[in-house]
C-alpha positions in Angstrom: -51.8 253.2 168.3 -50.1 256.0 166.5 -52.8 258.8 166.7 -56.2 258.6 168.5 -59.3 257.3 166.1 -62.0 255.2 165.4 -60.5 251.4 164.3 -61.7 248.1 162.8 -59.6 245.3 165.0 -59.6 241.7 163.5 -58.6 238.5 165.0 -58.3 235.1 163.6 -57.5 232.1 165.1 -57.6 228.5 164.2 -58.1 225.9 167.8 -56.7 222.7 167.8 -56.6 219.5 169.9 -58.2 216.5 168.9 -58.3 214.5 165.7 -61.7 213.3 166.6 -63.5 216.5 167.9 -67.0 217.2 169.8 -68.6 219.9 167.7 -70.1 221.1 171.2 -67.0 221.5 173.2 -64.0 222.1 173.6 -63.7 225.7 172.5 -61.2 228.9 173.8 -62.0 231.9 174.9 -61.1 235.2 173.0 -61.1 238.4 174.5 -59.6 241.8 172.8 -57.9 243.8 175.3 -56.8 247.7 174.8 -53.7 247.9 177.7 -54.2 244.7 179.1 -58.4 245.2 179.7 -60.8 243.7 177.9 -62.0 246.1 174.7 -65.6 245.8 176.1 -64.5 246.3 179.8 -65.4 243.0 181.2 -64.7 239.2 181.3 -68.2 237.6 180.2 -68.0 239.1 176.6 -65.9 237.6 175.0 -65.7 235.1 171.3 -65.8 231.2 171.5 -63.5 229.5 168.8 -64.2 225.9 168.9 -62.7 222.6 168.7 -60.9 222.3 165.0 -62.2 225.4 163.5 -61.2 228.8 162.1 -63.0 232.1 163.2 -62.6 235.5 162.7 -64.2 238.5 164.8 -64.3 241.7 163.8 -65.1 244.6 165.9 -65.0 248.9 166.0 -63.6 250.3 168.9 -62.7 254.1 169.6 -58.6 254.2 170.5 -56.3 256.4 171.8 -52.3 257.5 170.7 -50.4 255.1 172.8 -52.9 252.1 173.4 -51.7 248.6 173.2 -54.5 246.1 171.7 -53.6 242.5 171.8 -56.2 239.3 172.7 -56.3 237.1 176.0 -56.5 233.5 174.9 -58.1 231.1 177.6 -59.5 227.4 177.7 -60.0 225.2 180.4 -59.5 222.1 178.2 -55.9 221.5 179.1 -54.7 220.2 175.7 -56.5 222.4 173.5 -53.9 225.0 171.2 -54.0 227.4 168.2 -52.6 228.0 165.2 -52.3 230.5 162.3 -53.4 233.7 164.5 -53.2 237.1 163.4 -54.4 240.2 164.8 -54.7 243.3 162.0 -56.2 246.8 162.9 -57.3 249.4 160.9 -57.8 253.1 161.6 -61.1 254.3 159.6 -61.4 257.8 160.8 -59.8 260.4 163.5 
């Protein structure tokens, strides 16, 4: 980030693998990370995105000038992918 501040950070993602999906599984695993650790500072909270759908998780999180926010993407259905990702982040106040 440019300057320290309170900011809105967005993912979307759209998982894919099947043309014939269960609505109960597969899914990935979403976590926001701020430096390379997750936003929330641990593994177990993280956003499920399941199999052939499009989701978008929005959360506030205070930042400091210089951190790096990206999102860890994990599944441990082998063939499962995404598409159409974007990560946006706002700043809302110093």
């Amino acid at each position: 980030m440019g300057e320290a501040g309170i900011y809105q950070i967005t993912i979307s993602i759209n998982a894919e693998a099947t043309t014939d999906p269960d609505p109960d599984q597969p899914y990935l695993n979403a976590i926001i990370t701020v430096n390379g650790t997750p936003i929330f500072g641990d593994t177990t909270t993280f956003f499920n995105i399941s199999n052939r759908s499009s989701s978008t998780f929005v959360v506030q999180a205070s930042l400091s000038a210089g951190d790096e926010v990206g999102v860890s993407i994990s599944s441990s259905f082998l063939t499962l992918g995404y598409v159409n990702r974007s990560l946006t982040i706002i700043q809302l106040s110093n």
